[in-house]
C-alpha positions in Angstrom: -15.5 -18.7 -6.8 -16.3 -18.1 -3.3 -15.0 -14.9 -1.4 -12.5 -16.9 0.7 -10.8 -18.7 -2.4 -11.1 -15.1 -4.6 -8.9 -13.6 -1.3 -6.2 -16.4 -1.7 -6.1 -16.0 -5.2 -5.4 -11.9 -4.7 -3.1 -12.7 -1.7 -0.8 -15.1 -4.1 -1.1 -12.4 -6.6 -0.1 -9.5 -4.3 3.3 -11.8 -3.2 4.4 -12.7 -6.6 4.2 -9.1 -7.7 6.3 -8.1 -4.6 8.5 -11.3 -5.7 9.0 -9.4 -9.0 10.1 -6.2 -7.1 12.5 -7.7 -5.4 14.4 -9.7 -7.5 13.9 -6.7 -9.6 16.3 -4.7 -6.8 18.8 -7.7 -7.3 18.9 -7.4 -10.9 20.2 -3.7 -10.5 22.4 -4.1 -7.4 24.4 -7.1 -9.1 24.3 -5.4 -12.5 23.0 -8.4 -14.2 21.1 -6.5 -16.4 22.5 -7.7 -18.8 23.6 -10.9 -18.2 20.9 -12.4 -20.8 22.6 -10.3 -23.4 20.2 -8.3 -25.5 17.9 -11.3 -26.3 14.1 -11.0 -25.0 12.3 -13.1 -24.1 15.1 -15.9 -24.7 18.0 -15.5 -22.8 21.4 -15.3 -24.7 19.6 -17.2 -27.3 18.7 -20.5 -25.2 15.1 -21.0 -23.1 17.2 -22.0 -20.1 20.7 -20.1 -20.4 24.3 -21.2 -19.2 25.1 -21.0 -16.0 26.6 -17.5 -15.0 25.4 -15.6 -12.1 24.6 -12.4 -13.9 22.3 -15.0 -16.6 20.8 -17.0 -13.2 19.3 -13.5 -12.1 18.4 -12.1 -14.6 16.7 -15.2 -16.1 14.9 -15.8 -12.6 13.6 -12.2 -12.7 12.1 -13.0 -16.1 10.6 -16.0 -14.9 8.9 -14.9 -11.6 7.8 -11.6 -13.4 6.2 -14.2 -16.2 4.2 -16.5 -13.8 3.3 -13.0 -12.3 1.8 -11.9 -15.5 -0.8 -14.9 -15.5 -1.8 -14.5 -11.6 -2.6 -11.1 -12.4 -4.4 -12.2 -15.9 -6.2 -14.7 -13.8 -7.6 -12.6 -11.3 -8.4 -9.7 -13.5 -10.6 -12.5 -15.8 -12.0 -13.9 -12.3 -12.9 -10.3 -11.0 -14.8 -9.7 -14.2 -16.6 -12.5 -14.0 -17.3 -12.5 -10.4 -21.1 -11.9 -9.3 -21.7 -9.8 -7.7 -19.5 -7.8 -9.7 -17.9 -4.8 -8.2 -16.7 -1.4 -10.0 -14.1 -1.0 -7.2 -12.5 -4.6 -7.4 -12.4 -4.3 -11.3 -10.6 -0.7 -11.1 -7.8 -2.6 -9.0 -7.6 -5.7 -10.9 -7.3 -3.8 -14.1 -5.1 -1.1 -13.0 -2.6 -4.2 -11.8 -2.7 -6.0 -15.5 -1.5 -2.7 -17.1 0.6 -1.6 -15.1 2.0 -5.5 -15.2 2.1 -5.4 -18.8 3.7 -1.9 -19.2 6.6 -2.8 -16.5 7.2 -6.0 -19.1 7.6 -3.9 -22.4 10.0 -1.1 -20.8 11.4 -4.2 -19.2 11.5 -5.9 -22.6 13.0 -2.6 -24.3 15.8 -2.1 -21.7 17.1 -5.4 -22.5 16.9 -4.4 -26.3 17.9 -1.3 -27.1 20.3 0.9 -24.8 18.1 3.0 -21.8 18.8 5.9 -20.1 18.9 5.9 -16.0 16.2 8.4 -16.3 13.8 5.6 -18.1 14.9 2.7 -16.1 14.1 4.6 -13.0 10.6 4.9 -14.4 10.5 1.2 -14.4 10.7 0.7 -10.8 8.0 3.0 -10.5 5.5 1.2 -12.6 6.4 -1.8 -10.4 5.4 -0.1 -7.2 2.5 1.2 -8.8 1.8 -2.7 -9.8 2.2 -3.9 -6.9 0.5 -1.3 -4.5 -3.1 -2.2 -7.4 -2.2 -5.9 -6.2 -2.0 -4.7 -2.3 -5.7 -2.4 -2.7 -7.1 -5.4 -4.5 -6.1 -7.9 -1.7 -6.9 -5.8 0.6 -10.7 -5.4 -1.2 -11.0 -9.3 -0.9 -10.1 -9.2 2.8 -13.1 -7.1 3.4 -15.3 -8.7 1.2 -14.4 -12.1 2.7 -14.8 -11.1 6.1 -18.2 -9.5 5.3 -19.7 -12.7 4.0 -18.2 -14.5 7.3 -19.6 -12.2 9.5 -23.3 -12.5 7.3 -22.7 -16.4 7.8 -22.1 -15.8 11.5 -25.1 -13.7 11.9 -27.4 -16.2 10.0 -26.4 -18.9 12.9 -27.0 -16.3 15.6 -30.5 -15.4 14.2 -31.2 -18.8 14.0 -30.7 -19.7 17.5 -31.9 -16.6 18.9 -35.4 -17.5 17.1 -35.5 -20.8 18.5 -35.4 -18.7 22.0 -38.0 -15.6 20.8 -41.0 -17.9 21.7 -40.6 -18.5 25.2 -39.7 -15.1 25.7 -42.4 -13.0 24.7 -45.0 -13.4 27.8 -41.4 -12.2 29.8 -41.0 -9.4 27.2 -44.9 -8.0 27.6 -44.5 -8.0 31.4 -41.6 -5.6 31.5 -43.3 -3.9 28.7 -46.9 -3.2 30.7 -44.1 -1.5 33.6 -42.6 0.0 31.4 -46.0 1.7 30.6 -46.6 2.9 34.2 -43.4 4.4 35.1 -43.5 6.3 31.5 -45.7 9.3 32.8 -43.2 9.8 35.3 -40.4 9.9 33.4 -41.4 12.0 30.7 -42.1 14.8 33.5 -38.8 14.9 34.7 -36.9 14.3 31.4 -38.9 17.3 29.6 -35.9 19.5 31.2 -33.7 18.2 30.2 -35.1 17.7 26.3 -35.0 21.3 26.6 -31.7 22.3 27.6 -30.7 19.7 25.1 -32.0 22.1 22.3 -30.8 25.1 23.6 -27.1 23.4 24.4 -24.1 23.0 21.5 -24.1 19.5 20.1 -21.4 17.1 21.7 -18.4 15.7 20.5 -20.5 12.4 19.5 -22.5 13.9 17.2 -22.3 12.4 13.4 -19.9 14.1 11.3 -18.4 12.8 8.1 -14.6 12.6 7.2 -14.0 15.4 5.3 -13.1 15.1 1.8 -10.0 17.0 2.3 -8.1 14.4 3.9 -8.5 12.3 0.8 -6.7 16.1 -1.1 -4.3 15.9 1.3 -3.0 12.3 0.8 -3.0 12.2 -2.9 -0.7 15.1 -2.2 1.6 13.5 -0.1 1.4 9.7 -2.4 2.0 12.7 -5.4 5.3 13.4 -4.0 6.2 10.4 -1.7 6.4 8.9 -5.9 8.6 11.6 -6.6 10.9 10.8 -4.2 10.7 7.2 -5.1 11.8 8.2 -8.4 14.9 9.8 -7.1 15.8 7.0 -5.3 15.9 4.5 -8.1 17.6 7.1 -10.3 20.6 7.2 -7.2 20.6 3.2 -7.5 20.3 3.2 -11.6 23.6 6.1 -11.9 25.5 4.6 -9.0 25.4 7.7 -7.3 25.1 6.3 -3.6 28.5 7.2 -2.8 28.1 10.5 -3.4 27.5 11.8 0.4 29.2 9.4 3.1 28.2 9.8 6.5 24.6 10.5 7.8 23.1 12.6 8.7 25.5 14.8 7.1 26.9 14.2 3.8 30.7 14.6 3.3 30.9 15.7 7.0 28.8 18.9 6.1 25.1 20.5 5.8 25.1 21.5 2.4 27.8 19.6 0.3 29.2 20.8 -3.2 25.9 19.6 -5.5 27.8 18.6 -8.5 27.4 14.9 -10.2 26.8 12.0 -7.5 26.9 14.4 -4.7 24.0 16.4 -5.6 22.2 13.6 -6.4 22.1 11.8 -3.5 21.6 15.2 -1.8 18.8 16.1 -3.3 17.0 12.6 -2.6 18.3 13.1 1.1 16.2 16.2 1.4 13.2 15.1 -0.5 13.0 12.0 1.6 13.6 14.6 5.2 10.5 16.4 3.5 8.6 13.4 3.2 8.7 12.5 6.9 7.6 15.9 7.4 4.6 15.8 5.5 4.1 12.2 7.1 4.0 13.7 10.3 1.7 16.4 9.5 -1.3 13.8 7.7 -0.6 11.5 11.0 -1.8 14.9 13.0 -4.4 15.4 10.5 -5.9 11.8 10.2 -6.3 12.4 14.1 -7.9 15.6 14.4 -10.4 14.7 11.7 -10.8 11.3 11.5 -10.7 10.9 15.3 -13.4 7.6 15.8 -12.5 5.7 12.8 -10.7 3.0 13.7 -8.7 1.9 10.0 -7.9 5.7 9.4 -6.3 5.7 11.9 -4.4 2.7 11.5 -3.2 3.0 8.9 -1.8 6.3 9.6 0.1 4.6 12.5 1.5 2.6 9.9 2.5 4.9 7.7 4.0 6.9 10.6 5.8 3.8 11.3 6.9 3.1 8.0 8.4 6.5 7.4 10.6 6.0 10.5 11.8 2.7 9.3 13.1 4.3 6.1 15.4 6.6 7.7 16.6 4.3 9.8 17.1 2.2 6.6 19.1 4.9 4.7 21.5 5.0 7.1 21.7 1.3 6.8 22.3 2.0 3.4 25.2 4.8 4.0 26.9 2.4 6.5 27.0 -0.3 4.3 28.2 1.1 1.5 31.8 -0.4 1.5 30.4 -3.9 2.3 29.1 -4.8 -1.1 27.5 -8.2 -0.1 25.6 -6.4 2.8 25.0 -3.7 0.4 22.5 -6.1 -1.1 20.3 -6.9 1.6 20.4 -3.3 2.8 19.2 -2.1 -0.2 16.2 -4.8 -0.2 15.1 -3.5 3.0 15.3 0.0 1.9 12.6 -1.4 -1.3 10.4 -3.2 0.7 9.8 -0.2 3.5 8.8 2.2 0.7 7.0 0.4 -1.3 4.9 -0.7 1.9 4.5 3.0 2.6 3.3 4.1 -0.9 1.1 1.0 -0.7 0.1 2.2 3.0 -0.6 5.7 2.0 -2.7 4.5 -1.0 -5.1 2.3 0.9 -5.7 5.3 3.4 -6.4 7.9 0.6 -9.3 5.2 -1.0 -10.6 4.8 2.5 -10.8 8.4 3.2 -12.5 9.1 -0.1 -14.9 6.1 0.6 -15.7 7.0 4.3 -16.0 11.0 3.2 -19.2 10.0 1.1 -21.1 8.2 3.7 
């Protein structure tokens, strides 16, 4: 398979797992949970249920996440199989199929037998985890596809340039033999200077690698950034959203009474104001110490970015509380923005580890 086809095939696999996400977030926000009863992997006992709306989610849920599973089984066979193989690629590609499978069987059990809000928050969880495997592995192909382009684009630019090498090389002895003369001269006047340059401090362009402490240091904030996750999907699992209205205040004040969905949402309130803090201070970090590469930065822009957008989204999600249909849709956003900054966040901490051991 050739690196551009391999890419397409991760792309498509990266989408359908953030398919299964969100009709995931549907599922739980319509409460169709159960609307195929306690029957896995039929649905109320029939391949293609009745028409109901809980049954028509839930079933189509069961069905993306199932043509999921075999994008992922594909491209974890291809990346085994691909040559030049790659310990990296296969790491992603096999970290996706597990956590895959493991999101079906808690999926599978929940349906089953009765599951606590603590367990079904886990199962989001192993989704984003999933899906951010998908996103690394993706973005593994991109590179590796734009490599080989570049190495095809080179191969044409040799090629012409040798066509060209002949006729220049009397052109390319004559500046040579004046380059010869003029030598003597220069070295007299640049032997100053080559000796200041020992005694002075080294510039800011000299080489120095990214330090392996910014690779600590994001772990540590993709460590608790999943920890705040968690309390999120545990708010949307108990129903708790309503427990502070307003924003940024809850109830109308600082510190509400923290008793059942009150101190719930609380809590994830101040956990998520944490994580913008910590945002901020790895944005500050990535440029102090990571100051000429390009993607390091980037992607801390991003993730800057991203952090941002979730606020702003959880106030969406307070002012739309009454507003059930809007609800829906402010809640999807809400998904989507953190599971594009836990995805964010984990491509910068395999970049930093990568670029630390050059």
């Amino acid at each position: 398979m050739t690196a551009k086809r391999y890419r397409l095939l991760t792309l498509w696999t990266c989408i359908g797992m953030f398919l299964v996400l969100i009709v995931g977030v549907v599922v739980t926000n319509t409460e169709s949970g159960r609307g195929c009863g306690t029957d896995w992997p039929l649905c109320n006992g029939k391949f293609v249920p009745a028409y109901t709306l809980e049954s028509m989610v839930e079933y189509s849920h069961r069905a993306v996440s199932g043509i999921e599973g075999l994008l992922v089984g594909a491209v974890f066979i291809v990346t085994l199989l691909m040559k030049p193989s790659s310990k990296e690629a296969a790491i992603y590609a096999s970290g996706a199929l597990l956590f895959t499978v493991a999101q079906a069987l808690l999926g599978a059990a929940a349906v089953i037998w009765p599951t606590s809000d603590a367990v079904l928050a886990i199962h989001f969880g192993i989704s984003m985890i999933a899906f951010s495997f998908t996103w690394l592995l993706d973005a593994w192909a991109k590179r590796r596809a734009d490599a080989v382009r570049s190495g095809e684009e080179a191969d044409i630019r040799i090629g012409k340039a040798a066509q060209a090498q002949a006729a220049s090389t009397a052109n390319r002895a004559n500046r040579a033999n004046r380059a010869n003369r003029g030598s003597m001269a220069k070295a007299a006047n640049a032997a100053p200077s080559a000796k200041a340059a020992r005694a002075g401090s080294p510039t800011r362009t000299a080489a120095a690698p990214i330090p392996v402490a910014l690779f600590r240091a994001t772990v540590a904030v993709i460590v608790y950034c999943y920890a705040v996750v968690y309390l999120g999907a545990y708010v949307r699992h108990t129903d708790s959203a309503g427990g502070c209205i307003g924003w940024p205040l809850c109830n109308g004040k600082f510190v509400p009474e923290l008793n059942g969905a009150t101190g719930i949402v609380f809590a994830h309130r101040l956990a998520g104001a944490l994580l913008f803090v910590l945002i901020v201070l790895l944005y500050f970090y990535v440029r102090r110490a990571a100051w000429r590469t390009r993607e390091l930065g980037g992607l801390a822009n991003v993730s800057l970015l991203l952090v941002l957008a979730q606020i702003l989204s959880g106030w969406l999600l307070t002012a739309t509380l009454e507003y059930h249909d809007v609800y829906v849709f402010t809640s999807l956003l809400h998904t989507i923005i953190i599971t594009a900054l836990f995805s964010s966040l984990c491509l910068l901490a395999i970049r930093a580890w990568q670029l630390s051991r050059r």
